[in-house]
N, C-alpha and C positions, 0 to 999 in steps of 0.2 A: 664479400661473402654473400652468398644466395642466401634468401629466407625462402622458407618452406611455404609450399602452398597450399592454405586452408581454406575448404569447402565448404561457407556457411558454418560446421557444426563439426565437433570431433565423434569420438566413439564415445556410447554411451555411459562404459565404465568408467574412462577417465575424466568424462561429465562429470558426472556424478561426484566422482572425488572430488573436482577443482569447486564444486556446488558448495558440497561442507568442506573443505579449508579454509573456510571460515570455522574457528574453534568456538565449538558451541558453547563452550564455559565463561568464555570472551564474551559474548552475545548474551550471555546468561546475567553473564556483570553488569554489562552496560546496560540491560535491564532494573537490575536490581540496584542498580546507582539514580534509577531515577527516584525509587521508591528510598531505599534505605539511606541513601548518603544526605537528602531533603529532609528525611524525616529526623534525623539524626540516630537512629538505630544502625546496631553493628552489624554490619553485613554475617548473612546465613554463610556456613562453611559449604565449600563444592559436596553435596553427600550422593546418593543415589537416594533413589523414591523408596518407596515403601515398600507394601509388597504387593507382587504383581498377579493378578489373578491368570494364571496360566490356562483358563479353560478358554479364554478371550484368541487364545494361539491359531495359527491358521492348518492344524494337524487334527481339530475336533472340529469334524463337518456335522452342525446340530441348528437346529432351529429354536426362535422364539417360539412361547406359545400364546394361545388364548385365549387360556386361563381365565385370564386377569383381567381382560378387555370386558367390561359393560355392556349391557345390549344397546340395539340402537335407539334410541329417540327419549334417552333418560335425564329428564330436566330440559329438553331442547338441545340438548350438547351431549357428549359423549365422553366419556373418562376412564381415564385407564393407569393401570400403579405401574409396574415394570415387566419387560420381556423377561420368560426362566425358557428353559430347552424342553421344548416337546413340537407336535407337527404346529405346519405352518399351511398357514390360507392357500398361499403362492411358491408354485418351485419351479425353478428352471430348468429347462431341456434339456439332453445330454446334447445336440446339437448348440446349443446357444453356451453352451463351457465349451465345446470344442473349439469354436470361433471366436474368444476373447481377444477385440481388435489388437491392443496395445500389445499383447507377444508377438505376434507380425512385422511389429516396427521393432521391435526389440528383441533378436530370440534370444540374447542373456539371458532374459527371464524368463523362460522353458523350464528351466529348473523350480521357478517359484508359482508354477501354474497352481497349485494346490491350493495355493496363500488366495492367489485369487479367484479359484473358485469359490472359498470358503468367504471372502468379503463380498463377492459378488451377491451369492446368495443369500447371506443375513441383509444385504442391503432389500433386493427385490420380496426377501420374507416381508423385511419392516413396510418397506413401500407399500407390500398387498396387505396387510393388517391394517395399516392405516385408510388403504383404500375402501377395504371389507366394515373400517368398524367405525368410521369419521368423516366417510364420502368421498376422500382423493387428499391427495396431500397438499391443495390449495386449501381447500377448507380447513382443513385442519391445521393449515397457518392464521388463522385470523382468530386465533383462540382470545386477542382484545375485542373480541365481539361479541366475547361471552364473560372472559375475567376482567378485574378488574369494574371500574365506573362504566355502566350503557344505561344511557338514557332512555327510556319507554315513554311511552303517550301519557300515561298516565302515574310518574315516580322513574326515580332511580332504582336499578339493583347493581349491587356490587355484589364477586364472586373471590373467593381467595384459595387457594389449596396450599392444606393446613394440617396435612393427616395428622402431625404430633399434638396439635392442641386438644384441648381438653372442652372448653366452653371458648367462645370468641364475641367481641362487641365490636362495632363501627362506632367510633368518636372524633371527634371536628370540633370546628368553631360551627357548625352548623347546628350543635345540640350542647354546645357550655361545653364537651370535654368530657361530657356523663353519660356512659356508653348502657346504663342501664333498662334505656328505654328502646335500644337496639339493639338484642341479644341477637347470633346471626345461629343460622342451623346448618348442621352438619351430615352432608350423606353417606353413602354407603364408601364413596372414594374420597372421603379426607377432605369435599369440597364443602366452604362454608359458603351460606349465601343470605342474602335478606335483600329485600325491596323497602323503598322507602316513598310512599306516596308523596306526590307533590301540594302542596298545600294551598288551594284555590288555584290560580295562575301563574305560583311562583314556583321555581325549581325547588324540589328538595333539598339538595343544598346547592348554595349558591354559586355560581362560578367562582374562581379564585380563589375558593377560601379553603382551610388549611383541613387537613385529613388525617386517622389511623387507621390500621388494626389492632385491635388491642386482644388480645389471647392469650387462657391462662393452661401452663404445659403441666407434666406428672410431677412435676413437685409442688404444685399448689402456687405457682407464681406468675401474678398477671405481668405481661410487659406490652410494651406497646412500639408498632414496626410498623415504617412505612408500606403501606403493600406493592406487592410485588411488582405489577402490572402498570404503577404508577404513571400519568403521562406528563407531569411536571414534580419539583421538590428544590423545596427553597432553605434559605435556611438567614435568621438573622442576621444581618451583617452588621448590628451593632454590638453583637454578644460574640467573646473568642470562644472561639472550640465549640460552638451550640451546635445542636444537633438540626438535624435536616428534619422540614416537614414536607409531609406528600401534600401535594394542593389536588383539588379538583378541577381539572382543566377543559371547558369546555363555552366556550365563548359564544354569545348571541351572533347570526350571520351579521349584522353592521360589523364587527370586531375579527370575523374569522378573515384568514388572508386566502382570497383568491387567484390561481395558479393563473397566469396568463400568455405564457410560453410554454412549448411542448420540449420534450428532452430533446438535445439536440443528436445529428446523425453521428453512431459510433465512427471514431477517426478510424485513419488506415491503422495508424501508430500513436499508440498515448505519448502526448510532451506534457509529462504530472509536475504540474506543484502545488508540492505539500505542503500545509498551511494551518498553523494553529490560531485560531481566531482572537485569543486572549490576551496572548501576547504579540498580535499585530500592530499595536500603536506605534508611535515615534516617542509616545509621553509613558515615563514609567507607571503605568496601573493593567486595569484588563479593560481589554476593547469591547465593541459589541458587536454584534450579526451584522446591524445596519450600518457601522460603520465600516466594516469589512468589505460588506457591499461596496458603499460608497465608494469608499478610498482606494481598497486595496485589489477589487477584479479588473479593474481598469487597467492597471500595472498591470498584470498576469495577463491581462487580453491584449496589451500593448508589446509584449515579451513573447506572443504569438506559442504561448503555450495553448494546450486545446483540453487541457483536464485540472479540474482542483481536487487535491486529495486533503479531505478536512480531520484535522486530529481534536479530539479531544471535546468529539458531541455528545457521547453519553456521557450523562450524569455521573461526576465523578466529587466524591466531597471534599477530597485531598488532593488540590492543587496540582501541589507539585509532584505527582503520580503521572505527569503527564497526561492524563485521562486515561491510563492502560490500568486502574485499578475502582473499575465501576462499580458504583452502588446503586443506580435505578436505571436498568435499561432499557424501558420505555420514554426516561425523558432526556429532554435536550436540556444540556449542562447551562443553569438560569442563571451563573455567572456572567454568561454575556448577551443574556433577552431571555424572548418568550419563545417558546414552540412557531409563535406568529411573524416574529422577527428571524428566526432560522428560516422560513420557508422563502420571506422575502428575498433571503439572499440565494437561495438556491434559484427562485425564479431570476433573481437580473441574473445570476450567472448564465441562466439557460438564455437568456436575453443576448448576451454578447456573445454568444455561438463557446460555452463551454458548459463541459461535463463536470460534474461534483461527485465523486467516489468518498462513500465516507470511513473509516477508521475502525474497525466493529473487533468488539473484544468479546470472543467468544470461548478464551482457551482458558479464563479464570475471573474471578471475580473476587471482591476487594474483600476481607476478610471482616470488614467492618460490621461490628454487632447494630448499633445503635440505627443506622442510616440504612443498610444493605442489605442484599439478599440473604445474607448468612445469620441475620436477625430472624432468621426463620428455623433456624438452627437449635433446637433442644434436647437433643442428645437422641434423635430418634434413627432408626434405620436407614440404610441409601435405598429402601425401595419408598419410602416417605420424605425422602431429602435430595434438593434441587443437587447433591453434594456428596460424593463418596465420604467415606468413614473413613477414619483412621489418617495412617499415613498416604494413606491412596487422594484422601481429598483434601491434602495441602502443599501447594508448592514450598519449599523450607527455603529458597532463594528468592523466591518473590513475597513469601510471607501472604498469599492469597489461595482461595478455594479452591478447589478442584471438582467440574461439575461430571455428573454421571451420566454419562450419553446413553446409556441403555435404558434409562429411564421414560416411560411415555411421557409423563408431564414436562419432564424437560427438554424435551422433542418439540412438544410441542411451545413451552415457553419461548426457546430457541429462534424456532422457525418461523414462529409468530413476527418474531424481533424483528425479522430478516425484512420479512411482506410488509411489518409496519413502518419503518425507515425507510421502503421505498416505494409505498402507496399513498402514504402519509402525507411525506414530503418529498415526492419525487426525486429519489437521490437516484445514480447511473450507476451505480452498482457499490464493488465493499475494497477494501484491500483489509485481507482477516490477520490479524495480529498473531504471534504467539503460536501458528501451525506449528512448529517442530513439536512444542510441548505437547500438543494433542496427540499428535501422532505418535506419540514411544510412550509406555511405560515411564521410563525412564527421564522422561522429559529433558535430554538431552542433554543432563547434567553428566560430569565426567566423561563426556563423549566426543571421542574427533575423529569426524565420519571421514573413514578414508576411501568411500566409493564403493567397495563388498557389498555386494549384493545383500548379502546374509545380515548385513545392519539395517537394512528396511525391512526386511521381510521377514520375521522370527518370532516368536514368544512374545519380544518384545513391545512389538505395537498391537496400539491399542487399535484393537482394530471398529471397537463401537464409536471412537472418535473418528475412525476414517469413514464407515458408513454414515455419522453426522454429516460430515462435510462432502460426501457425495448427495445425499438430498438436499439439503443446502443449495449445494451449485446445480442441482436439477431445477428446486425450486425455484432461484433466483432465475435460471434463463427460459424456465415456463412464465413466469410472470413481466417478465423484462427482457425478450429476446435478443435486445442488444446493449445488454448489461457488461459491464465489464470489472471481474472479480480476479484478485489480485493474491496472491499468499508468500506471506512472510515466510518462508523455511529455511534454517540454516542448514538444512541435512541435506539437501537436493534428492531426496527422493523420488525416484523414478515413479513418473505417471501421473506424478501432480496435477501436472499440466495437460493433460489428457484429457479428453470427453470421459464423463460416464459412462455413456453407452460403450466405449472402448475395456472398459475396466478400470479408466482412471477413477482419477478424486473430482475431477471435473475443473478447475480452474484457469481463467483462460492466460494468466501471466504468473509467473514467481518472480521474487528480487531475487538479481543478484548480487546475493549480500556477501560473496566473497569479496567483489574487486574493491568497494571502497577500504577494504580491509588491506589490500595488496597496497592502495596506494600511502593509507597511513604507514606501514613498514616502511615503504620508499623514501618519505619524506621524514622519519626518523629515525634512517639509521643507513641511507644511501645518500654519498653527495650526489651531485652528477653525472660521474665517469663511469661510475657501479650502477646507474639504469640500466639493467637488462632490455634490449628489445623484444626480445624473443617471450623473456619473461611476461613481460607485461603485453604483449599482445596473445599469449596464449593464456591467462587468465584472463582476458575480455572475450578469447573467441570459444571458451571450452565451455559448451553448456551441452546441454540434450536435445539432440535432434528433434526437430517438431515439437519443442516445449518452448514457447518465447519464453523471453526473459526480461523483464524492466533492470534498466544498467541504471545505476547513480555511481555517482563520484563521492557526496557526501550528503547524506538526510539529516532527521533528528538526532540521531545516534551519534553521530560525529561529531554534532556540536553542542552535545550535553558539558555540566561542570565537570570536570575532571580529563578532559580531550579541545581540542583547537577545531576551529575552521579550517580549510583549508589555504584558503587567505592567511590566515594569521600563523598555522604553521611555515608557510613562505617566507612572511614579511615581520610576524612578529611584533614587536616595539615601535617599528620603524612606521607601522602603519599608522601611529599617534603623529608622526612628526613629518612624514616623506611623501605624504599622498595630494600634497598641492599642486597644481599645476603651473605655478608662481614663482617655484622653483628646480631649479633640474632634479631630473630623476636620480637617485643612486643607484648603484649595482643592485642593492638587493630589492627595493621597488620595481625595478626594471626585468629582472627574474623570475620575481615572484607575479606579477601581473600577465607576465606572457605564458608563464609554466600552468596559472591559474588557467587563462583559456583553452592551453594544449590539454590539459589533465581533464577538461568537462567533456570536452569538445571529443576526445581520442574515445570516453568511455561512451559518451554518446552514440558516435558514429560506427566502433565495433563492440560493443559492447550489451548489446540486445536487441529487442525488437519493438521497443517502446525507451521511452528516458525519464526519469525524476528528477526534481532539483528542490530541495529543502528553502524556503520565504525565505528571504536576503542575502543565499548562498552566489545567486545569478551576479550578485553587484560583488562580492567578495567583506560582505559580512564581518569585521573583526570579533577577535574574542570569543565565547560561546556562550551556550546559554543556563541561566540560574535562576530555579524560580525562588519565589518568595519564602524564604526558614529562618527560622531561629536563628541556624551559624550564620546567617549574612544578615542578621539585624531586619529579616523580613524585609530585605529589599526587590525594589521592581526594575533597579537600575539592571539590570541581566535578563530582564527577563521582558524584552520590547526587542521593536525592530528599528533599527536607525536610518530612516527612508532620503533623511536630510542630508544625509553622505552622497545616497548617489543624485539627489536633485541639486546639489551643489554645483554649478558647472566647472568651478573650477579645481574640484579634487578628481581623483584619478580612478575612481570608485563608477565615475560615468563608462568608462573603455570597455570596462568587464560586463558590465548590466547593458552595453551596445553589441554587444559581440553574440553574449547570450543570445542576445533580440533576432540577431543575424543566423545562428548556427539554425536557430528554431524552422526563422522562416525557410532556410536550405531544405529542410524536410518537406516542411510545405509543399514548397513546387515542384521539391524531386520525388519525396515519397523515398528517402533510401532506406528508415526504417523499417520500412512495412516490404523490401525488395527482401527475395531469399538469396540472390548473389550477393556472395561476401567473401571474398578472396585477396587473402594477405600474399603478397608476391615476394616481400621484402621484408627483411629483419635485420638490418645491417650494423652488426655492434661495433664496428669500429667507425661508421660514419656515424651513429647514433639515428638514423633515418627508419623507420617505419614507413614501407607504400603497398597501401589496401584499394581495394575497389569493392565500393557498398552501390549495386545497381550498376548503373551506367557512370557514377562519378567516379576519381580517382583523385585521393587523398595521401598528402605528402607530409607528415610529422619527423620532422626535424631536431630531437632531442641534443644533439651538443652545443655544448655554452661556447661556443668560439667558432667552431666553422662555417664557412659559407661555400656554399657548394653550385658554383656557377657549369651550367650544361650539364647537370643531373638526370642519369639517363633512369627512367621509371617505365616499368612496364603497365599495357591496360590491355584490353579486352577488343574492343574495337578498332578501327581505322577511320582516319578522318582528323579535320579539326578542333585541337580543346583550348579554351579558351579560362581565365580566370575566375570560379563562383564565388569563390571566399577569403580572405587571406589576411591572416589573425595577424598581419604586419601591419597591415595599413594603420595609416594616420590615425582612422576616426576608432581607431579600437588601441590607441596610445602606440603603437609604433611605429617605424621610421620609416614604410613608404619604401622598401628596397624593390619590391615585386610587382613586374609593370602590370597593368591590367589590357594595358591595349594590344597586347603580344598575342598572336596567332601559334600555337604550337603545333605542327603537321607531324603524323605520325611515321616512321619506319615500317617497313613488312620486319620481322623477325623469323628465321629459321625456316623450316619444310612446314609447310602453310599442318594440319591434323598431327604434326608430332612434336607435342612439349617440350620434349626433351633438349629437341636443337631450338626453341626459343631463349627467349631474353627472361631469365625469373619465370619461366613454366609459359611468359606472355606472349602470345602472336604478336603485337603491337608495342613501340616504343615512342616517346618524346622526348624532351627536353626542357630541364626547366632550372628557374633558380631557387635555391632553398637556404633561406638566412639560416641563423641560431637561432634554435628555440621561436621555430614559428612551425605554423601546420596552413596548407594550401592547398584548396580543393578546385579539381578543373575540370568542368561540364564538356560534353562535346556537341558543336555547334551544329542546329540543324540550317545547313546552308540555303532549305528553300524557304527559311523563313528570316535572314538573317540581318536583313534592311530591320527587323522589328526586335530585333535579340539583341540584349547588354547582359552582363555578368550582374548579379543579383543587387544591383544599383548602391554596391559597397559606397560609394563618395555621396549618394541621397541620402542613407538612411540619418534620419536626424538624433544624436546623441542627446541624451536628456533626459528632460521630461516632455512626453510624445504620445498622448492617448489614440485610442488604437483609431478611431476614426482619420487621424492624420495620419497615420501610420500607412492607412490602408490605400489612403491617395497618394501617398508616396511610393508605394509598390506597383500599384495598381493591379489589373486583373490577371498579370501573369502571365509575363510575355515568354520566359524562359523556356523551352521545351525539358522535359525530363526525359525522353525516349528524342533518338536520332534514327535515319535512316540514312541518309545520303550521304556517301565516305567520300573524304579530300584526298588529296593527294600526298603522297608521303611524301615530305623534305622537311629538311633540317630547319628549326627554329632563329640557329644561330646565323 
């Protein structure tokens, strides 16, 4: 049977759908499994939100007004309560609506022109407001330069907004606790402030030491909250369940850590791995920054990844929330160091030539009184509340807040966050949690996006969360021009991915968080015989034109309590007993190791424009993960990484974590992620055969458990000869070594040279080759005027093991491989 020839990218509508088939209810759970099934609370029922304020709809073209905006230079800073509809500073042209780039690329959305002129212009309103009344909206991101602890020549002052309090005191270890002597004052915009003299030579309060706000609301009742703007918060660790304190964070230059590496250059194509610092160890407890450093970049820079994606840096005081349920979002989570010790690591990481993307929870916030933002919560209005009202501002499945994007102050809180994570600490940019929620009303409960246009674009969304997230991703690539910002969506929303100036949202990758989804179904409820090819290579290749897509096989999500690894859905049991190398392999070892490399390797190589892979997914990881609760006796046994498996030489756990190493570096030298040729020639369900071409390569996945298919005719692109780059059989990646590497493969002419129709699989060119079971083999074509200097990507050197990347890099060397050919062989037969 012929397989259909796909071009890079299908049509946008069926993008779209194949985007959300992933069932947003699913994603919703798996969500709220991290939260409610830890905490032992009964999970929220599927409901819909609240209710929707329908003036937000893109059918009411109205403007913020000025109202409310402060004049300029009041207190040194500028404040402002919320945008209401009246004129605006800034309007757009009728010119500059008629040329909204993104309908261009897409005329589907012709019909939804309306939606976006009306987001377009609240966004360019807000932008000129801020520009008219804050200076531009860089400034007006460094709002920690005014809230919050700033040190002066002469005293601290600390700032809070507080519109609902009533009286307010600053209290510490720096004054006993007795805020009486610090009463703070209150202006005209709900901001509290006080300065506190330094006392001879010594700081007014001391570094390190512990902080509140203490403020009393309209019923007469003092409480006491960490403030908002916090840059660390600690919390006893010899008292259960004690509450968190804000510290004062600010260290003598002996103590501060200086940056000594610059970011390094954006790759062509992210190879992300995501990484929770906590539960990196090999020993069941939580790890540290510096030992992350130490131990665990060096692995990641030796597996020839070129990004870490860090989970779980802001301040979160509930564990096992993942980190997706933040309570200080100015500090870095002091369960595993200091502010001092997170930077460290982000410098060696920029030291061994990698990016750190960090995890930013901007789509809610953790409901907690005592510790969190929502301690600021006293029943007052959402034009005084970082937090809508009502049902509007609480997730009922996450059991967490819901912030009010139309608000100035939270504008600016927000945006503040953004420039301080990555001025701070030099981070290379964000992957934003939680997008789908933002963006709908609805937050994407009861919802399964079938691609209709009219499910992004409606009443529904919220559209003052989309203009967040378009200044957002202006701001981040005004400040960091080669930032690179990531968005979780399960809906596939057209334009996500899009510039701003186009009329997108601006973000320069989404997940594609269907296919790990496609593959769990496979693996639960497909043996063998029942892999679709077709299926499964048209959910890797359906995305949206011109919108990359980061592919994974499996993240955190997959390997939360309650789901498998993908490893361990394979192998199961058997992984306790079968993984030596001491003894023969069995069937289902020998399946499940080889299906492990085809499943990374297939979603890898068609499956977007960048890759992910979840910390100990590359070596096949058993079991999943469980952090520390009650129902598991507060254990840490689940919630570490077992590094000892794959450093073991003689377990089988080396093959996977080799091959990883190897698929990575194939990117490297060919660059096929970041290539816009992608072209499936083949889908052949009764051979079970997959044959794609990513760039100049051409890749052979072989899915049947039994056949071997000797003189396998595959169609490519060019003429000439192709020779072996990769081939998940070889020995050093636990297989048997069927597929020679020393084979010359010469190509055929196929059919009337300009018409498809009479080629081979739509291809000018054919070869021959051999294709075991259950293996995938990729074959370069050979530039013959450099060919005295060219081997296939030195599959029998790379060393299995344990192989820091310095030796790694000797063993590859500078890269001899060409990734582009010019010079065509002659066509004959291989056999």
């Amino acid at each position: 049977m012929l397989g259909s020839l796909v071009l890079h990218h299908r049509t946008p509508a069926a993008a779209a759908a194949a985007l959300g088939s992933l069932s947003s209810n699913r994603y919703l759970r798996l969500r709220a499994l991290k939260i409610n099934r830890h905490s032992g609370k009964e999970q929220a029922p599927l409901v819909t939100s609240g209710s929707q304020n329908s003036s937000l709809g893109y059918r009411r073209l109205v403007s913020p007004s000025t109202s409310s905006i402060c004049a300029k230079g009041e207190d040194s800073f500028k404040i402002s309560a919320v945008f209401t509809e009246d004129s605006s500073a800034v309007a757009m042209t009728d010119e500059e609506m008629e040329s909204i780039g993104i309908l261009s690329i897409d005329q589907a959305l012709e019909p939804y022109k309306e939606h976006f002129e009306y987001r377009i212009k609240k966004y360019v309103d807000q932008k000129g407001l801020i520009e008219t009344y804050e200076g531009g909206l860089e400034e007006f991101a460094q709002g920690y330069v005014k809230f919050g602890f700033n040190r002066e020549e002469d005293g601290i002052v600390y700032r809070e907004w507080a519109p609902a309090a009533q009286e307010a005191q600053l209290i510490g270890d720096f004054n006993g606790w007795d805020g009486s002597k610090h009463m703070m004052e209150k202006n005209q915009y709900g901001v509290w402030s006080i300065k506190i003299p330094n006392s001879g030579e010594n700081s007014a309060i001391p570094h390190n030491s512990r902080v509140k706000f203490r403020f009393k609301h309209g019923n007469g009742v003092w409480v006491d909250r960490i403030p908002a703007w916090i840059k660390y918060a600690t919390v006893d660790p010899a008292r259960f369940a004690a509450p968190y304190d804000g510290v004062y964070w600010d260290p003598p230059p002996s103590e501060r850590f200086q940056f000594k590496h610059p970011h390094p250059p954006k790759p062509k194509a992210p190879r992300i791995y995501e990484a929770h610092v906590g539960m990196s160890s090999s020993e069941p407890r939580i790890s540290s920054y510096r030992e992350f450093a130490d131990d665990v970049l060096p692995r990641i820079r030796a597996n020839n990844y070129n990004t870490v994606q860090l989970m779980a840096v802001m301040e979160h005081s509930y564990y096992a929330s993942f980190g997706y349920h933040v309570t200080n979002f100015f500090a870095v989570s002091s369960r595993s160091g200091t502010p001092e010790d997170l930077k460290y690591l982000i410098d060696k990481a920029h030291s061994l030539g990698l990016r750190v993307l960090m995890d930013v929870v901007h789509s809610h916030a953790s409901n907690n009184v005592t510790d969190g933002l929502n301690g600021f919560e006293v029943g007052q209005s959402s034009q005084e509340s970082y937090f809508h009202t009502g049902d509007r501002g609480y997730h009922k499945l996450w059991d967490s807040r819901l912030f009010n994007y139309s608000n100035w102050e939270v504008l600016r809180f927000l945006l503040s966050n953004l420039r301080w994570w990555l001025e701070e600490f030099k981070f290379d940019g964000f992957r934003f949690d939680g997008v789908t929620s933002m963006l709908y009303h609805h937050h994407g409960i009861n919802m399964a996006f079938t691609g209709d246009y009219h499910e992004y674009f409606s009443e529904a969304t919220d559209v003052d969360a989309v203009v967040y997230l378009m200044l957002a991703n202006y701001l981040i690539h005004k400040i960091l021009p080669d930032a690179t910002v990531i968005a979780e969506d399960v809906s596939g929303m057209p334009g996500l991915g899009r510039p701003v100036s186009e009329g997108g949202i601006g973000f320069d990758y989404r997940l594609a968080m269907a296919i790990p989804d496609k593959w769990i179904d496979y693996l639960k409820n497909k043996n063998d015989e029942e892999w679709s090819m077709k299926e499964i290579s048209g959910s890797l290749t359906n995305r949206r034109y011109t919108e990359k897509c980061i592919s994974y096989a499996e993240s955190h999500d997959q390997a939360i309590v309650g789901d498998k690894t993908i490893a361990f859905f394979l192998m199961d049991r058997e992984m306790y007993s079968g993984m030596s190398c001491l003894t023969d392999v069995s069937p289902t070892i020998e399946r499940g190791i080889a299906l492990h490399k085809m499943i990374h390797f297939l979603t890898m190589a068609l499956g977007g424009e960048g890759y992910l892979n979840f910390m100990g997914n590359e070596f096949g990881h058993p079991e999943w993960v469980d952090f520390p609760r009650e129902g598991n006796g507060w254990s840490y046994e689940k919630c570490r990484r077992q590094w000892n498996l794959v450093d073991t030489d003689h377990l089988r756990y080396k093959f996977m974590n080799a091959f990883d190493r190897v698929m990575n570096l194939l990117d490297e030298k060919f660059s096929f992620l970041s290539s816009t040729k992608q072209i499936v020639s083949s889908t052949n369900e009764e051979d079970k055969v997959i044959v794609f071409e990513r760039g100049d390569l051409v890749f052979v996945f072989n899915f049947h458990p039994e056949n071997t298919y000797d003189g396998y005719k595959v169609g490519c692109d060019l003429p000439g000869k192709y020779r072996v780059a990769l081939d998940s059989d070889a020995s050093e990646f636990g297989g048997h070594g069927r597929v020679g590497h020393d084979v010359d493969h010469f190509t055929f002419p196929e059919g009337i040279p300009g018409v498809p129709e009479t080629n081979f699989n739509n291809r000018p060119n054919s070869f021959k080759v051999l294709s075991p079971p259950h293996t995938c083999v990729v074959y370069y074509r050979v530039d013959e005027s450099r060919e005295a200097d060219v081997d296939e990507i030195s599959i029998a050197e790379v060393v299995v093991g344990k192989q820091n990347f310095e030796e790694l890099g000797s063993v590859i060397g500078d890269g001899n491989v060409g990734p582009k050919a010019e010079k065509s062989g002659e066509g004959s037969s291989d056999d």
